[in-house]
GULOGU-348959 format. One line per field, with one value per residue (C-alpha): residue in three letters; x, y, z. Coordinates in steps of 0.02 Angstrom, whole numbers, plus 50000, padded with zeros to 5 digits. Example, Ala and Ser with C-alpha at 12.3 -4.5 7.8 and 13.67 -1.06 7.14 Angstrom:
% GULOGU-348959
drenlo <- (ALA;SER) $
x <- (50615;50684) $
y <- (49775;49947) $
z <- (50390;50357) $
% end
This chain:
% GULOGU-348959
drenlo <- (UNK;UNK;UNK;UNK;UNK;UNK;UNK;UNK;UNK;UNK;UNK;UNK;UNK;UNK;UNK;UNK;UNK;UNK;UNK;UNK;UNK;UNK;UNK;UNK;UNK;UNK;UNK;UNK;UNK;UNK;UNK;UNK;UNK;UNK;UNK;UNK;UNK;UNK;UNK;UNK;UNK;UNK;UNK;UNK;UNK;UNK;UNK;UNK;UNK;UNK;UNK;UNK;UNK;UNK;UNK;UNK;UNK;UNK;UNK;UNK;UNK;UNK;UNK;UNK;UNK;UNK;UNK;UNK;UNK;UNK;UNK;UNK;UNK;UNK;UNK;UNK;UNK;UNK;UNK;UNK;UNK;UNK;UNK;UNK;UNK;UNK;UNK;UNK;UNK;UNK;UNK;UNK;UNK;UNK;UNK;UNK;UNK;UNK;UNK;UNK;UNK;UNK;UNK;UNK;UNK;UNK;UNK;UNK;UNK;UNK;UNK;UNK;UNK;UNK;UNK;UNK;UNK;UNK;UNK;UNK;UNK;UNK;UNK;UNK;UNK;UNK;UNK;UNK;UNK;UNK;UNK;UNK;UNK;UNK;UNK;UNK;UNK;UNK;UNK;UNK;UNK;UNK;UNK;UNK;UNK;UNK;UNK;UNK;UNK;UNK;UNK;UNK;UNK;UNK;UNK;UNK;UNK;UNK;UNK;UNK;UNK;UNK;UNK;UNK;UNK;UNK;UNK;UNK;UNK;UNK;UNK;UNK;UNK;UNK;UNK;UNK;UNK;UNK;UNK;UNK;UNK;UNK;UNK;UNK;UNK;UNK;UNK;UNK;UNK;UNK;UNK;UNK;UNK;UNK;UNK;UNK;UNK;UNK;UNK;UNK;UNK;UNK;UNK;UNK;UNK;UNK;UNK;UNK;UNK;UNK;UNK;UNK;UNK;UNK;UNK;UNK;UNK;UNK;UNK;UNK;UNK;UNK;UNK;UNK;UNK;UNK;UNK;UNK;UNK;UNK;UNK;UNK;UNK;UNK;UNK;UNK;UNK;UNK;UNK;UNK;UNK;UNK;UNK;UNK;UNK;UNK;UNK;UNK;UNK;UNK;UNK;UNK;UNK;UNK;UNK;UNK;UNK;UNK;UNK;UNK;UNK;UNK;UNK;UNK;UNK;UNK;UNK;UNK;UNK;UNK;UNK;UNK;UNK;UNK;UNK;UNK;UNK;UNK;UNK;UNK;UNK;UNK;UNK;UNK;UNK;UNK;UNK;UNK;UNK;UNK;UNK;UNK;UNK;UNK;UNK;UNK;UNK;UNK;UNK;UNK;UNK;UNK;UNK;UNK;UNK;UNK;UNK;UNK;UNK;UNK;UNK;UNK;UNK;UNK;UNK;UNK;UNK;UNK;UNK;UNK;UNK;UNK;UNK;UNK;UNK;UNK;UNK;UNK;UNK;UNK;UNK;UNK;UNK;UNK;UNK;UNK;UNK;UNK;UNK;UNK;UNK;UNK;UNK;UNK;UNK;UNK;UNK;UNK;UNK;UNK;UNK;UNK;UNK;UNK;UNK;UNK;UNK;UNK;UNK;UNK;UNK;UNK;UNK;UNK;UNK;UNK;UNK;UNK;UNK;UNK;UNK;UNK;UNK;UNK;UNK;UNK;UNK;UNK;UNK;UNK;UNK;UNK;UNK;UNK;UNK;UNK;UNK;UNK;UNK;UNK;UNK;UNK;UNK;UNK;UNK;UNK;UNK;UNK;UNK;UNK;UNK;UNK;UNK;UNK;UNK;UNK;UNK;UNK;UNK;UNK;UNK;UNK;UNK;UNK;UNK;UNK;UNK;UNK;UNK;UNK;UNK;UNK;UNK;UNK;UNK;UNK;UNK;UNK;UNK;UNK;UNK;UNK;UNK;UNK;UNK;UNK;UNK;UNK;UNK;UNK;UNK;UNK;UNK;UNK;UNK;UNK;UNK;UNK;UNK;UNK;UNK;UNK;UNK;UNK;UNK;UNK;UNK;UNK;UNK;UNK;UNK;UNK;UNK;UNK;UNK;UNK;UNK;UNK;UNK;UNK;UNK;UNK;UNK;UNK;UNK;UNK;UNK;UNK;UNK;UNK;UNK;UNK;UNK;UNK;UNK;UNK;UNK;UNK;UNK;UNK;UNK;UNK;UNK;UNK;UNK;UNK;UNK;UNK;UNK;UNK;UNK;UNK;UNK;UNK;UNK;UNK;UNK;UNK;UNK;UNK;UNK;UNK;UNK;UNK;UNK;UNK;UNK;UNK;UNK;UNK;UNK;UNK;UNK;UNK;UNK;UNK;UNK;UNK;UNK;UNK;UNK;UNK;UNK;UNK;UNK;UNK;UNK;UNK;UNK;UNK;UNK;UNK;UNK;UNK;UNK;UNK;UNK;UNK;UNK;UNK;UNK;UNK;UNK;UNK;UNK;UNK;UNK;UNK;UNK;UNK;UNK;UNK;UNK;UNK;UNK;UNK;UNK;UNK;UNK;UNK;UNK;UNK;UNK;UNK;UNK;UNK;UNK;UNK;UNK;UNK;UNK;UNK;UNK;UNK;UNK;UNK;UNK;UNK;UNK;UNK;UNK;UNK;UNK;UNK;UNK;UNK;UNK;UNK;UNK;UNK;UNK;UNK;UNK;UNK;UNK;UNK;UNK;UNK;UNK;UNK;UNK;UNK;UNK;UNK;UNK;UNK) $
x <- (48751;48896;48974;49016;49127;49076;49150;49258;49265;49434;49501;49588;49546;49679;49705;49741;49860;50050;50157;50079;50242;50284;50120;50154;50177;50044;49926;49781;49796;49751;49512;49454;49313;49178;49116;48939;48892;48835;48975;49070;49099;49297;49234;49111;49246;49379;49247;49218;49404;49423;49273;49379;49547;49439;49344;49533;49605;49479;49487;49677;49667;49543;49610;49783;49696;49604;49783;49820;49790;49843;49807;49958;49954;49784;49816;49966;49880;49771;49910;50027;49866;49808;49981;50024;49911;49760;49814;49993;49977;49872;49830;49755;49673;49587;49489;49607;49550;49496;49318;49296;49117;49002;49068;48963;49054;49126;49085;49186;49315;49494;49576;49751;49862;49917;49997;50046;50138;50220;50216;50360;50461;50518;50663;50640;50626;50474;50487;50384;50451;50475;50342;50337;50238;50231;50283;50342;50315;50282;50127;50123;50159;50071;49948;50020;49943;50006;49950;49937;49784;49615;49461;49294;49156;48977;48899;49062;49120;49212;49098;48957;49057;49118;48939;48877;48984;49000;49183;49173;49290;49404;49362;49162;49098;49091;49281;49333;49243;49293;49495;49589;49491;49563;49740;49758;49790;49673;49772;49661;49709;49815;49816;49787;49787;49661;49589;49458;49399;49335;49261;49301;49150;49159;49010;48921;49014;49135;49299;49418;49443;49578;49631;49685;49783;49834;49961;49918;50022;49912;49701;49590;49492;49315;49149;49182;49331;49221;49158;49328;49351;49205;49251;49437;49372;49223;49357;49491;49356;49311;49445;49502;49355;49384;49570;49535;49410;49520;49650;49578;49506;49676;49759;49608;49638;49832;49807;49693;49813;49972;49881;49831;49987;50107;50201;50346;50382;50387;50580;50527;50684;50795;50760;50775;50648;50646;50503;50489;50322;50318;50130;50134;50167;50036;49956;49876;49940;49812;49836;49793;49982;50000;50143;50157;50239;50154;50210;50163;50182;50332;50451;50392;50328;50214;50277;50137;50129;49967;49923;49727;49689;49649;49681;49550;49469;49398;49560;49614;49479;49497;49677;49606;49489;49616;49761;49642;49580;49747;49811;49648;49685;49864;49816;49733;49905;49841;49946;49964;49873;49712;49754;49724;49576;49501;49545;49465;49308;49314;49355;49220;49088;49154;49106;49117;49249;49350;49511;49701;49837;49924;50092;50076;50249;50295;50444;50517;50705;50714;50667;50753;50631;50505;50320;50246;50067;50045;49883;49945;50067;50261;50351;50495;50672;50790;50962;51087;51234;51383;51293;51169;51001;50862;50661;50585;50472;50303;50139;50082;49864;49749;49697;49612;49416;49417;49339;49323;49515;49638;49803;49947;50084;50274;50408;50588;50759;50791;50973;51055;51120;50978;50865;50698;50623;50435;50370;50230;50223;50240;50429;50460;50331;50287;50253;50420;50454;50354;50349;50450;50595;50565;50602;50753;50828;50787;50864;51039;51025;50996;51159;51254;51242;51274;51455;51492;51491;51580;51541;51546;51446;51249;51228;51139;50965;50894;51050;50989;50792;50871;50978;50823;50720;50892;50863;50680;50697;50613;50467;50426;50311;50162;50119;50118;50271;50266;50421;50470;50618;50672;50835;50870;50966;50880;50897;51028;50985;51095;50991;50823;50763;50594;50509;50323;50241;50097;49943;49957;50001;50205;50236;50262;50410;50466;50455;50570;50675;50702;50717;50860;50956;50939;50983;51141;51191;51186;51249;51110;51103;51034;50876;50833;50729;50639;50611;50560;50442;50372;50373;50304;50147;50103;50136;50005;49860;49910;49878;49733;49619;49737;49700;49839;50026;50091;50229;50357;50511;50649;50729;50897;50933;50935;50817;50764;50589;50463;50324;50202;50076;49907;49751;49624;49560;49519;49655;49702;49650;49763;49645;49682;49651;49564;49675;49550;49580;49716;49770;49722;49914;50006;49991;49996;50189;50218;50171;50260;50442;50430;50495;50331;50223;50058;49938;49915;49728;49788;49695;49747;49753;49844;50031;50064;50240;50356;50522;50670;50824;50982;51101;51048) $
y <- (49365;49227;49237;49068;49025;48995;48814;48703;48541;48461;48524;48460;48434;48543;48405;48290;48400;48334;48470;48501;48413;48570;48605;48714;48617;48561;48644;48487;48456;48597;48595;48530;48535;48417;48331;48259;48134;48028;47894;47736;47699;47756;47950;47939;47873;47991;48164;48087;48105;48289;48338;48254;48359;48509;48521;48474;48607;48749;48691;48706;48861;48946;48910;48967;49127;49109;49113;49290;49425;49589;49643;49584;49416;49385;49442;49360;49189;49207;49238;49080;48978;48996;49008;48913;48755;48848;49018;49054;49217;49341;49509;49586;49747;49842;49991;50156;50195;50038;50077;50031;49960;50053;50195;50267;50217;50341;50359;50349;50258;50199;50026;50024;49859;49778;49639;49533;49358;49250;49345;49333;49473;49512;49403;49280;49095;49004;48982;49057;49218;49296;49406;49578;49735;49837;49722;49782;49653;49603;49668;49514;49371;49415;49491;49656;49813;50005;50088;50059;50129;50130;50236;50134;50266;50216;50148;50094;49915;49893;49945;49828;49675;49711;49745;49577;49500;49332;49291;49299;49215;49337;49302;49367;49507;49595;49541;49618;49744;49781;49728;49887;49991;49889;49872;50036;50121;49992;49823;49657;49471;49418;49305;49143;49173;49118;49225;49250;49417;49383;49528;49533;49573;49603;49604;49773;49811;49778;49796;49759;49639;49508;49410;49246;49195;49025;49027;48978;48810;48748;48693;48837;48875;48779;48826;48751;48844;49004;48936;48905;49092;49138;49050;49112;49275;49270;49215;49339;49480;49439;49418;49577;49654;49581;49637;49824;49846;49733;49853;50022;49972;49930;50106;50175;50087;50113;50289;50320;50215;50320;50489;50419;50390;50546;50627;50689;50627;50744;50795;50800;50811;50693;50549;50525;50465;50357;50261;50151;50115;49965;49908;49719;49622;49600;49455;49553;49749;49838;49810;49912;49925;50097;50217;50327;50466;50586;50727;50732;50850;50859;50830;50659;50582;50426;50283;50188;50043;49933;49824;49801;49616;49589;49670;49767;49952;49930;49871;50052;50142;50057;50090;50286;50276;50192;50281;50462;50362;50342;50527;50580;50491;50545;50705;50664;50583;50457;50283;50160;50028;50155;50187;50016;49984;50135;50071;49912;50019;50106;49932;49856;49985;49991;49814;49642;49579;49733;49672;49765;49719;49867;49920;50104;50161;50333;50374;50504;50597;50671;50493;50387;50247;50198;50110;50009;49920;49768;49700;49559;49663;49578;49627;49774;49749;49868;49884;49935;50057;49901;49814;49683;49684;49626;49534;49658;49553;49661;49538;49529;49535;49521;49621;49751;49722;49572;49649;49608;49610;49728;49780;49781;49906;49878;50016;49992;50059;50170;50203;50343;50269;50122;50098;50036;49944;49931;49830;49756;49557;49585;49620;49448;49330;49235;49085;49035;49075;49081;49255;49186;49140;49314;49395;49290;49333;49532;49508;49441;49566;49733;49651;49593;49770;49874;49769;49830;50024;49980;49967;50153;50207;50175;50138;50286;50283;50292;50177;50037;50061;50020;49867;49783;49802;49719;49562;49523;49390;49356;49263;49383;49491;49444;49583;49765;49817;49978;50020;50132;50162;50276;50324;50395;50537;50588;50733;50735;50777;50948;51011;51000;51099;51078;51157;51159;51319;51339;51422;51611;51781;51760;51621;51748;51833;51651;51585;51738;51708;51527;51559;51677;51552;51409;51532;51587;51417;51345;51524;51601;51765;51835;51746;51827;51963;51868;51698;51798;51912;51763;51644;51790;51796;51615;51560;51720;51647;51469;51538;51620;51438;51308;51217;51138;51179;51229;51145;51247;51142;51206;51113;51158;51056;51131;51258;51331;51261;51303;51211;51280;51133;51176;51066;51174;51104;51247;51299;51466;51574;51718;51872;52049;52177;52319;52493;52490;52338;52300;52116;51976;52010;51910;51766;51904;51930;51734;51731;51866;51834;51641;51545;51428;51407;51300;51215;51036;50955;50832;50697;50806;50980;51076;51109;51285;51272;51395;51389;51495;51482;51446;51550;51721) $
z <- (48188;48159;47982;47908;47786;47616;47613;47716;47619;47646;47774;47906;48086;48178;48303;48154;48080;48039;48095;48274;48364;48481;48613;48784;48921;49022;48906;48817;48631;48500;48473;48312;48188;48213;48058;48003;48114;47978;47921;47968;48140;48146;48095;48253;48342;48282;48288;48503;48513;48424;48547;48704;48639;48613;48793;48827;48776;48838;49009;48993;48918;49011;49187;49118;49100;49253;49321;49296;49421;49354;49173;49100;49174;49110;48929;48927;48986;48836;48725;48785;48792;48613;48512;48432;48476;48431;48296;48234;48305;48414;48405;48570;48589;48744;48760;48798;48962;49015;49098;49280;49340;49327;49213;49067;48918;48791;48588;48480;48589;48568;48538;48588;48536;48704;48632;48500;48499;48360;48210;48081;48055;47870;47817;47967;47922;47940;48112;48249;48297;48479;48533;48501;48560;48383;48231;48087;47988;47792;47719;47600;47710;47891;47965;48063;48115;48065;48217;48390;48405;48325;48361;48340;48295;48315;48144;48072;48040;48173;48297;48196;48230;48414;48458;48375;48530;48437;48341;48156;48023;47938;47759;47806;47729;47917;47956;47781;47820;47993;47996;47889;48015;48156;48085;47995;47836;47769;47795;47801;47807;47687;47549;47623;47794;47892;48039;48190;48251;48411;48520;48711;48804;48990;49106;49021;48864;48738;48815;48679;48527;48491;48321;48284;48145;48054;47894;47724;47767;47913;47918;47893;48055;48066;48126;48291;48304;48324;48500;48556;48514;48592;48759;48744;48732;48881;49001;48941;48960;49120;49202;49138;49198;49391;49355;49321;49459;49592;49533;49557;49718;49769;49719;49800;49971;49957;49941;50068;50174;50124;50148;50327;50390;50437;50299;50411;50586;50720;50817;50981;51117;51169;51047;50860;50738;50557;50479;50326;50258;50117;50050;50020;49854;49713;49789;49926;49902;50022;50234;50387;50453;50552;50630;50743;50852;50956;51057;51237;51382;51480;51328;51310;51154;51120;51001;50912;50801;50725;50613;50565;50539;50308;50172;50095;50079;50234;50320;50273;50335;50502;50515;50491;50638;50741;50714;50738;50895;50957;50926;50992;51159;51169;51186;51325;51419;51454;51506;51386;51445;51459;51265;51214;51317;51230;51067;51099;51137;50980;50868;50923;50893;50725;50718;50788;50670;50664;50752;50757;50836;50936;51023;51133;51199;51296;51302;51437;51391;51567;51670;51535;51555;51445;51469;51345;51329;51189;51132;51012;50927;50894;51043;51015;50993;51092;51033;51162;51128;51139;51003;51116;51036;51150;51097;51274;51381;51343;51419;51242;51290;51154;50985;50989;50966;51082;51199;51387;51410;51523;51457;51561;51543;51602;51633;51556;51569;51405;51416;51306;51148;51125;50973;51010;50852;50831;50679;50600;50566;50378;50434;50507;50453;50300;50212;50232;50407;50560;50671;50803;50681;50595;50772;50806;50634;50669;50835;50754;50597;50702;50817;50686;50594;50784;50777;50622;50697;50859;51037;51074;50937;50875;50672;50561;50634;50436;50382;50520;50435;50273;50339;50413;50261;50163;50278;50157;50042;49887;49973;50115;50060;50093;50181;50233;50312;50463;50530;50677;50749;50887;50966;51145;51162;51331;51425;51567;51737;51732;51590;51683;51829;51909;52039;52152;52184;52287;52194;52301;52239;52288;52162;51980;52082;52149;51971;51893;52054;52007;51821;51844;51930;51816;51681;51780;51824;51625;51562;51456;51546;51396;51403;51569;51534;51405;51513;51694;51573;51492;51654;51768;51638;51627;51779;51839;51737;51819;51989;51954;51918;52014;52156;52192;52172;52009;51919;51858;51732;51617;51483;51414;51245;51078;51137;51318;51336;51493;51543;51659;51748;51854;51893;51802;51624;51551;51407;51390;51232;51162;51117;51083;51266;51235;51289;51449;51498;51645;51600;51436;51377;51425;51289;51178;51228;51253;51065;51011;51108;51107;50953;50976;51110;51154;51253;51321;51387;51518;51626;51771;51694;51571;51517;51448;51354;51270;51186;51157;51049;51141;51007;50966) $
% end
């Protein structure tokens, strides 16, 4: 139940009081007491007036708080709000963990001080002092607590007067009662002073407690004064509330969206990979912005970017679908525009207002072109080796989970040297700039920085990442931000060889024949014995399901690599021979003698690939 004073006769209204010059801006005059209705018509006139300031100032002060979105803002708005129109100075606790929703609350639990504002430090004038997290302060002139924390046991004071919910004046026998254990080593109110202990109640329990205090030279607090505490406090708590679980579910979502996207990028050959991943500012922290880069057969490798339309959990989770979609259907080599029409599929039976936007890219080192699919997605900036940075003309199509649409696909020239730069919006749009100003200013930045390293020379592939992030301003992040950039190194035309061999029982000694030749012709001798051994065996089980002519293609880079193509589907499986048995070993060797080896599902057949090192 509310405590009341023992007496309040003569004091004065706080919105009558002489020294109240200084108010925060923009915030209504101080609330004051409302007197017996009964008197001459100036005190009814006056005590409307006190009630207009009053409503006044809790509207003022409880959007201020309403303000805040984080847990600082919020207790801070309550601070700012209420000192020193309303109290001299605030003390504001919270519950140490805050509980989230629907959490089973803890006994005893802990109190830790989160902040306190204008209380005078020892030897300071009279003045208001600056805010400060742990005062130490003098025991006979303000109030100040001894500890930061306090642990409220079940049965005690304290916990008495925080589960009454309603503010009580400090001078009450519950207040005197509960204070020393709030501020520590027994410290109350002192002489004088005048104070509120308000509880702060969210939507299912106490959630923390905060004081207010008035000095002996300014109007005691009033009964009245205990609702404004009581609505001070209801706002505080529940925005704090909203704050804690808008919080966690945004660590939650930004997790899950981290651990979705890839924690290393892969090296294929012939082009060079960076990525920078940056989750949006406070105001909307959780998107659905994706990267990607995806090995394919035949040394080529598929460049991926999306962006899931909001900003919530579920904007995450959808970027997780998509994104396992997408690697899903690279696997299956597929061309790009086939990609995003399967990805529309798949976003719309996740739902009818699941929409992404989407840019698919494959990029071959031994053709040096590129082919690239958009479906809404910002269109992808190639910088060229002499510095000349280029918006490519992609036929843009629509986002994902339209539905109904094709996707066309366009083949480009990917020169040796050239960056290609895929990006999300967040990058170049904002409320300060529209997208097709963003792209212009990424187009100059990304040339501005290539003259800087010279015409015969490309800028650090992670140095150029860094540079385009540099070109954000304070204002332009208001969202996500996925960024992936590739560089061509390609594979020349003298490192590749590539033959067709008809499926009959001639084409292991052909293969070894051909082999040997290439090997001569780039001189790695030494690999012979291991490359016809290796070649002989796969191209043998190739023969044995194809069809059609095999494709036989060596790759001289870093490493020798071998790719052996047929028209059957069915992938082959390493398992151990028995000593009876006459073949089942030759994957066996290819695993033992290559440096890696493996197996690609194609939309024609399969690709069985091994590598060897170069330098022995």
């Amino acid at each position: 139940m509310t405590e009341q004073p023992t007496s309040h006769e003569g004091r004065q209204p706080l919105a009558a009081r002489p020294h109240e010059r200084t108010r925060p801006r923009s915030e209504a005059p101080g609330p004051s007491a409302v007197p017996s209705p009964a008197g001459p018509p100036q005190d009814l006139a006056g005590t409307a007036r006190r009630e207009g300031d009053r409503l006044r100032f809790v509207g003022a002060a409880t959007r201020r708080i309403a303000r805040g979105i984080d847990l600082d803002e919020i207790v801070l708005g309550l601070c700012r709000a209420t000192v020193p129109t309303f109290s001299d100075a605030i003390l504001v606790y919270l519950r140490d963990p805050l509980p989230v929703g629907d959490e089973r609350p803890v006994s005893p639990f802990v109190l830790r001080l989160r902040r306190t504002d204008r209380l005078r430090l020892a030897g300071e004038d009279a003045d208001l002092g600056a805010a400060v997290p742990i005062p130490v302060l003098d025991p006979q002139t303000d109030l100040s607590p001894t500890a930061e924390l306090c642990e409220v046991r079940s049965g005690g004071a304290l916990s008495e007067v925080l589960r009454g919910v309603r503010p009580v004046f400090g001078d009450s026998a519950a207040a005197r009662a509960a204070l020393p254990e709030l501020l520590g080593d027994g410290r109350t109110v002192p002489s004088g002073h005048r104070a509120i202990l308000a509880p702060l109640r969210g939507r299912r329990r106490v959630i923390g407690a905060a004081v207010f205090l008035r000095r002996p030279d300014r109007p005691a607090f009033e009964p009245n004064d205990l609702l404004v505490a009581a609505q001070l406090a209801t706002h505080t708590a529940l925005g704090i509330d909203k704050a804690v679980l808008y919080g966690r579910e945004a660590y939650i979502a930004d997790e899950l969206q981290r651990t979705m996207l890839p924690d290393s990028l892969p090296q294929p050959t012939g082009v060079r990979l960076a990525s920078r991943y940056l989750p949006a500012a406070e105001t909307a922290r959780v998107g659905g912005d994706w990267y990607d880069a995806i090995p394919l057969p035949g040394s080529r490798v598929a460049l991926v970017v999306g962006d899931v339309m909001g900003h919530s959990m579920t904007s995450a989770a959808i970027m997780g679908q998509l994104r396992t979609t997408a690697q899903t259907l690279a696997g299956l080599d597929l061309p790009p525009q086939e990609v995003l029409h399967h990805l529309d599929e798949q976003a719309q039976r996740l739902g009818t207002d699941r929409m992404a936007t989407c840019l698919y890219a494959v990029y071959d080192p031994v053709a040096h072109r590129i082919t690239i699919a958009n479906a809404g997605h910002p269109p992808p900036i190639l910088l060229h080796l002499g510095g000349r940075a280029e918006v490519l003309r992609v036929p843009p199509g629509a986002p994902i989970g339209v539905g109904g649409v094709d996707f066309e696909a366009v083949e480009l020239d990917a020169p040796a040297g050239a960056t290609l730069l895929l990006y999300t919006d967040g990058l170049v749009e904002s409320r300060l700039r529209d997208v097709w100003t963003g792209i212009e200013q990424l187009r100059e930045r990304l040339a501005a920085t290539a003259q800087l390293t010279g015409p015969d020379h490309s800028p650090p592939l992670e140095a150029l990442c860094d540079d385009v992030l540099d070109m954000l301003g304070p204002g332009d992040r208001d969202d996500d931000i996925a960024l992936l950039a590739a560089r061509f190194d390609g594979i020349a035309p003298s490192d590749v060889a590539y033959w067709f061999l008809e499926p009959e029982d001639a084409a292991p000694g052909r293969a070894r024949r051909l082999a040997r030749r290439a090997l001569a012709r780039w001189g790695l001798e030494e690999l012979s014995d291991s490359v016809e051994l290796l070649v002989s065996e796969v191209v043998t089980n190739a023969v044995r399901y194809a069809e059609r002519p095999v494709t036989l293609r060596l790759l001289r880079t870093d490493v020798l690599r071998c790719e052996v193509g047929d028209d059957s589907p069915q992938l082959p499986r390493q398992r151990r021979a028995r000593d009876t048995d006459e073949g089942g070993r030759g994957l066996f060797l290819v695993n033992r003698l290559a440096r890696r080896w493996g197996a690609t599902r194609l939309s024609t057949g399969k690709v069985v690939w091994f590598e060897l090192p170069t330098r022995t």
